[in-house]
TORDO-125846 format. One record per residue (C-alpha): residue in three letters; x, y, z. Coordinates in steps of 0.05 Angstrom, whole numbers, plus 5000, padded with zeros to 4 digits. Layout:
! residues N
ALAXYZ ...
This chain:
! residues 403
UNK500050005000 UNK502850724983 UNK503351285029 UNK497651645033 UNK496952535050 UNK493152635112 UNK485652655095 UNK481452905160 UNK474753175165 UNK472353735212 UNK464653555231 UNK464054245253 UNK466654515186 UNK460954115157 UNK455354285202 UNK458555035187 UNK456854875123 UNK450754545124 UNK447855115159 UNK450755635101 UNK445455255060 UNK439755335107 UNK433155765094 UNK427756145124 UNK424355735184 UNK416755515194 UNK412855785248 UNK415655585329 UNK412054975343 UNK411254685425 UNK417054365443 UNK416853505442 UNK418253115503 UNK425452835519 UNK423652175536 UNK419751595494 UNK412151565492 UNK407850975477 UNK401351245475 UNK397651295406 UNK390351405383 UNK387750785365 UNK391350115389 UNK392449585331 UNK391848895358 UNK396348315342 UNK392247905309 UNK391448515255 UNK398448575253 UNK400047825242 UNK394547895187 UNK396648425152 UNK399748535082 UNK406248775062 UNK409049435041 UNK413549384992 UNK412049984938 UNK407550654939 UNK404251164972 UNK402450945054 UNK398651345104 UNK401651315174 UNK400551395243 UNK406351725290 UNK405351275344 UNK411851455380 UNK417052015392 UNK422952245429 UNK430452485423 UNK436452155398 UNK440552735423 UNK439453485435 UNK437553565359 UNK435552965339 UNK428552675335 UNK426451985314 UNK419351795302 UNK415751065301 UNK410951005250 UNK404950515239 UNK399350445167 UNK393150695193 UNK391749975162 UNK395749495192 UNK401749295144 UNK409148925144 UNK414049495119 UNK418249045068 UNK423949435050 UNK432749415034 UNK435549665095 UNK439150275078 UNK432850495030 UNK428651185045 UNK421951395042 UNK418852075023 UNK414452455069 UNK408752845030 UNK407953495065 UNK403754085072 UNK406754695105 UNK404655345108 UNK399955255050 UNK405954935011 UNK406254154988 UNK412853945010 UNK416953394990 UNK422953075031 UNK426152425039 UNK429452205098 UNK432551465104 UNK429150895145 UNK433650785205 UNK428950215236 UNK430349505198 UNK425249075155 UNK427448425200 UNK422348815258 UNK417648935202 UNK411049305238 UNK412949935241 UNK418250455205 UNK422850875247 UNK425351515207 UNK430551985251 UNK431952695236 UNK436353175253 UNK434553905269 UNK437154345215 UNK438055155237 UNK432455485186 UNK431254825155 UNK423554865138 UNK421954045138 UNK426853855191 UNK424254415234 UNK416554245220 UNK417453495227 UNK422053535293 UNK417054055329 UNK410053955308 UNK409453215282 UNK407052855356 UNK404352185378 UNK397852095341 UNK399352495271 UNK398352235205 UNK402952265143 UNK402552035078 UNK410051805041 UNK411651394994 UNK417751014972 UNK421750554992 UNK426950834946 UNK434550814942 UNK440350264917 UNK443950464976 UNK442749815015 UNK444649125036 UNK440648774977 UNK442649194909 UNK450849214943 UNK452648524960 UNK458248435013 UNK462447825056 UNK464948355102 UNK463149045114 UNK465649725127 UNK460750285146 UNK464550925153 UNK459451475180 UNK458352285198 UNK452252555230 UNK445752255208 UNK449151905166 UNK448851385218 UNK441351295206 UNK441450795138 UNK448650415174 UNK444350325238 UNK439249975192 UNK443649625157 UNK446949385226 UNK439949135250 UNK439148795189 UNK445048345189 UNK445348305268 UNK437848035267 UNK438447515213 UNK445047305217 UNK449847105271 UNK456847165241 UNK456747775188 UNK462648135201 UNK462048855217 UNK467149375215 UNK464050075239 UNK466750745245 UNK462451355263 UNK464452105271 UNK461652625315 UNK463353235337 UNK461953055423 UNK459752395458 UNK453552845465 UNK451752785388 UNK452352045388 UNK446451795356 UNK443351035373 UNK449151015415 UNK445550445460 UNK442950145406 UNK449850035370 UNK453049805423 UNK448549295449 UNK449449055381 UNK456848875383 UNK456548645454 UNK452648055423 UNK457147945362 UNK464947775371 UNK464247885295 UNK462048705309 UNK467949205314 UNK464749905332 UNK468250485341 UNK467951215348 UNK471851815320 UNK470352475360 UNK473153215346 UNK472253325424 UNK475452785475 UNK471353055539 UNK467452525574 UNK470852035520 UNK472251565574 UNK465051585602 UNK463251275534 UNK468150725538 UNK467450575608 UNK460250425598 UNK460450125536 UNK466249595546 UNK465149335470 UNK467050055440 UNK473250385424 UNK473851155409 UNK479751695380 UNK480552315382 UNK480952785322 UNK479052785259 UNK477452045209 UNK485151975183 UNK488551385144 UNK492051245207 UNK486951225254 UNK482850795207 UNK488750275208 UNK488550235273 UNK481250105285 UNK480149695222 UNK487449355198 UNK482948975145 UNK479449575120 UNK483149395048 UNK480048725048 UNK471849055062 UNK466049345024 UNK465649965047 UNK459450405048 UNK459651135061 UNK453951605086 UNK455052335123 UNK455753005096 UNK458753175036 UNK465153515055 UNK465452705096 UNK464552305039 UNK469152725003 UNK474452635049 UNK473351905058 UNK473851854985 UNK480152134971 UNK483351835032 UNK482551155008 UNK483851334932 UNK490451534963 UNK491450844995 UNK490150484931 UNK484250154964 UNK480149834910 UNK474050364893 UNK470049834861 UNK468349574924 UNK466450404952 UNK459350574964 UNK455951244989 UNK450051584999 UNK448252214968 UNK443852784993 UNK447753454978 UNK448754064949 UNK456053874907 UNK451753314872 UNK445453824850 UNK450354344827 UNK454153874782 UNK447753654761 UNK445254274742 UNK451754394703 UNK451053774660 UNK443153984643 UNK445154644623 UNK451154494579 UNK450654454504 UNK444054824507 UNK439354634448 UNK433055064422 UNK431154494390 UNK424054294398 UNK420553614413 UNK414053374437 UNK413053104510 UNK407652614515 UNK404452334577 UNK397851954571 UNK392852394529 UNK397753034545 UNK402653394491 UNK407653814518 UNK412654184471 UNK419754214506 UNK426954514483 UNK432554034490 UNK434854464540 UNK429554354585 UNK429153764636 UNK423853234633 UNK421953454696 UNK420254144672 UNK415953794618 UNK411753404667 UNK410853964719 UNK409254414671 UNK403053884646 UNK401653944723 UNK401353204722 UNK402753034792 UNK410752804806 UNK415152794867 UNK421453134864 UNK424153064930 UNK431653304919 UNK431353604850 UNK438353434834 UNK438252734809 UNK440652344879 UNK433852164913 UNK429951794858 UNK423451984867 UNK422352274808 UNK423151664762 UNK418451504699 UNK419251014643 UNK421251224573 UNK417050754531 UNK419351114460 UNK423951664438 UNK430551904461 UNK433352154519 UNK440852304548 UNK441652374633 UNK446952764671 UNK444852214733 UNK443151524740 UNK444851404814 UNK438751214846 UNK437450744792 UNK439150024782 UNK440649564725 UNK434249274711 UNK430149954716 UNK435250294669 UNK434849664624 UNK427949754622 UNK427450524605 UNK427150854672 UNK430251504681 UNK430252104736 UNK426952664704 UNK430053194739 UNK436753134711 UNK434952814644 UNK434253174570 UNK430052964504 UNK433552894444 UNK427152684400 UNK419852624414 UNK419452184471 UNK412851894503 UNK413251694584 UNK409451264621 UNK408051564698 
């Protein structure tokens, strides 16, 4: 292995960051309770859940049946169907919550950070963003007994589409949420996977499912979690109570990932934080030669829309072509995105992220031509089969869709 520069990661650079992005808040909501609640509006007996269908695909009402906080600023919510169903889903996979704020339909997609092996209810956990208008809404005026409507589950992030013998989760920040899935997954149905994990935070304090995790490699010799923190105070207070995890102090390096995981050449790895984190993470092991066919991430961000956004607008054509969509025509320029087309029809579409990384916004090309700046949240089989995300893909001919 060559030497590799010193790659680090400042999680309160990125949450500096992150909050650069932010925008105008809702209304102040009542503050939630600190500590779990149980009680919901209507209790679902277990005969009806036993009975009931799966969820695998489309649009679900739900029932908030619990609430409380991970941390200071972050929430996590249980959700049951107002009609009893399994939630079948990849762990890692997200849903997206259809909102109405302010007057305003919403859209936002947040990963699942329960797993499908405890399959009768979904737990979604976000974190407080300063100005952020869902995160805000969600976090202070969602409580025990509210209804949502989402849809989904979407994403090839996951344990099914990205096959593995032995895994590396490498984490920031909520980005914790789809590896504590994942980790549920593989801890509930198997008894030997072999688990590297590495999270950073910025304080003990902003440890997310920190019991959670760690009652999960006490149970598994095969488990090796670990912690990366900017700030070592109360460091040993983690470690003294949690005997099966380890923690450093600073930033993610090359060395200090040696040193936790020595066999972190020989792992899929799978990547999920903010983007300045993944960035990092990426070029630190492109420096160590570590084999990038075998590197996953997530990717929510504003890097990924921006190149996105480049790609649509260059080679600009005023060429037009006919959109068509059931029994509607819509003329659009080749400079336009498919999206624009279909919005513009007002034919009902979710468009979550906007920037070609969520996926909700895929349709079917069943004739004419098209050319895509993004194919991420797509896989083989639903590209094969004519599927693109309309937000970041162009016509080149007439093209007709099926929705």
């Amino acid at each position: 292995m060559s030497s590799a520069p010193s790659v680090g990661f400042s999680f309160s650079q990125a949450l500096c960051a992150q909050a650069a992005k932010s925008v105008t808040p809702v209304n102040e909501a009542p503050v939630i309770k600190t500590t779990p609640t149980l009680e919901s509006t209507a209790q679902v007996s277990p005969k009806a859940l036993l009975a009931a269908d799966n969820w695998q695909r489309g649009e679900v009402q739900l029932c908030c049946v619990e609430k409380w906080h991970e941390t200071h600023d972050v929430v996590s919510f249980r959700f049951q169907g107002l009609t009893p169903v399994k939630f079948n889903f990849k762990p890692g996979q997200f849903i997206t919550f259809k909102l109405d704020i302010n007057g305003d339909k919403v859209y936002r997609s947040y990963t699942i950070s329960s797993s499908p092996s405890r399959p009768f209810s979904l737990v979604v956990t976000i974190k407080k963003i300063a100005g952020g208008v869902v995160s805000n809404y969600l976090t202070e005026s969602l409580n025990v007994g509210d209804e949502v409507t989402v849809t989904g589950p979407d994403g090839i992030f996951n344990l099914v589409d990205i096959e593995a013998d032995k895994y590396l989760f490498l984490s920031a920040g909520c980005g914790v949420t789809p590896m504590h899935s994942m980790s549920r997954w593989l801890c509930d149905t198997t008894t030997d996977s072999d688990i590297a994990f590495v999270h950073s935070a910025k304080t003990v304090d902003d440890i997310m499912f920190a019991n959670s995790m760690a009652t999960m490699a006490s149970r598994s010799q095969h488990f090796n979690l670990n912690y990366v923190l900017e700030s070592d105070d109360n460091q040993q207070n983690l470690t003294d109570k949690y005997a099966s995890t380890s923690c450093e102090s600073g930033r993610l390096s090359l060395a200090t990932l040696v040193k936790l995981v020595p066999d972190y050449q020989q792992r899929t790895v799978f990547v999920c934080g903010p983007e300045p984190y993944m960035a990092a993470v990426k070029l630190m092991l492109e420096a160590a030669e570590f084999d990038m066919s075998q590197f996953n991430q997530e990717s929510f961000g504003a890097s990924s829309a921006m190149g996105l956004k480049a790609a649509l607008e260059s080679n600009p054509s005023t060429e037009q072509f006919m959109l068509s969509i059931g029994d509607k025509q819509v003329p659009l320029s080749g400079d336009q995105s498919l999206l624009d087309g279909i919005e513009s029809a007002k034919i009902p579409i979710i468009a979550a992220c906007r920037s070609g990384v969520c996926g909700a916004c895929k349709c079917q090309v069943v004739s004419g031509t098209t050319v895509s700046s993004s194919q991420m949240a797509l896989t083989q089989d639903e590209i094969s089969a004519g599927f693109v995300l309309a937000c970041s893909t162009k016509i080149t001919s007439n093209v007709r869709l099926q929705m």
